[in-house]
Residue, then its C-alpha position, 0 to 999 in steps of 0.5 A: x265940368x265945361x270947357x271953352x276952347x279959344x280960336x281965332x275968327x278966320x271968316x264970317x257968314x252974317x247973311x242971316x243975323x239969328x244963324x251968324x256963323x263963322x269959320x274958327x282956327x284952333x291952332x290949324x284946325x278950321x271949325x264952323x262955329x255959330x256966332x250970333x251970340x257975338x254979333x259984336x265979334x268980327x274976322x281976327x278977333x278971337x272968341x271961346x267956343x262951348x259946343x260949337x258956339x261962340x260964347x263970348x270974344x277975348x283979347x289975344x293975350x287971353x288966348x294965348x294963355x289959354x291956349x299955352x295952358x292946354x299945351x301944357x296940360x297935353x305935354x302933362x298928360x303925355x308924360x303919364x301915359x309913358 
């Protein structure tokens, strides 16, 4: 199974368009990712990241309820560990 987590583009390096990176904030947490597959995406937008790759850009409703999915998948997860 795959999974693309969404973040939220803080800043962007596109010096070189074939190595376009960006800084990605996961809920707090800042991770370079590699943008050149979404050379349309820009700081603000929110995009999902596969393996350090950013791999297509999303609204920010989508986000937020992916994002709210995987909380309750955390707070699930805790439960059964008690």
């Amino acid at each position: 199974m795959c999974l693309a987590v969404p973040g939220k583009i803080e800043s962007i390096d596109d010096a070189d368009p074939v190595f376009r990176s960006g800084k990605v904030n996961f809920g707090g947490i800042l991770k370079e990712v590699n943008l050149a597959y979404v050379p349309e995406a820009n700081i603000g937008d929110y995009v999902l990241v596969h393996v350090g790759f950013a791999i297509s850009t999303i609204d920010e409703a989508q986000a937020q309820e992916t994002l709210s999915y995987l909380e309750e998948m955390d707070r699930l997860a805790g439960m059964e560990n008690r």
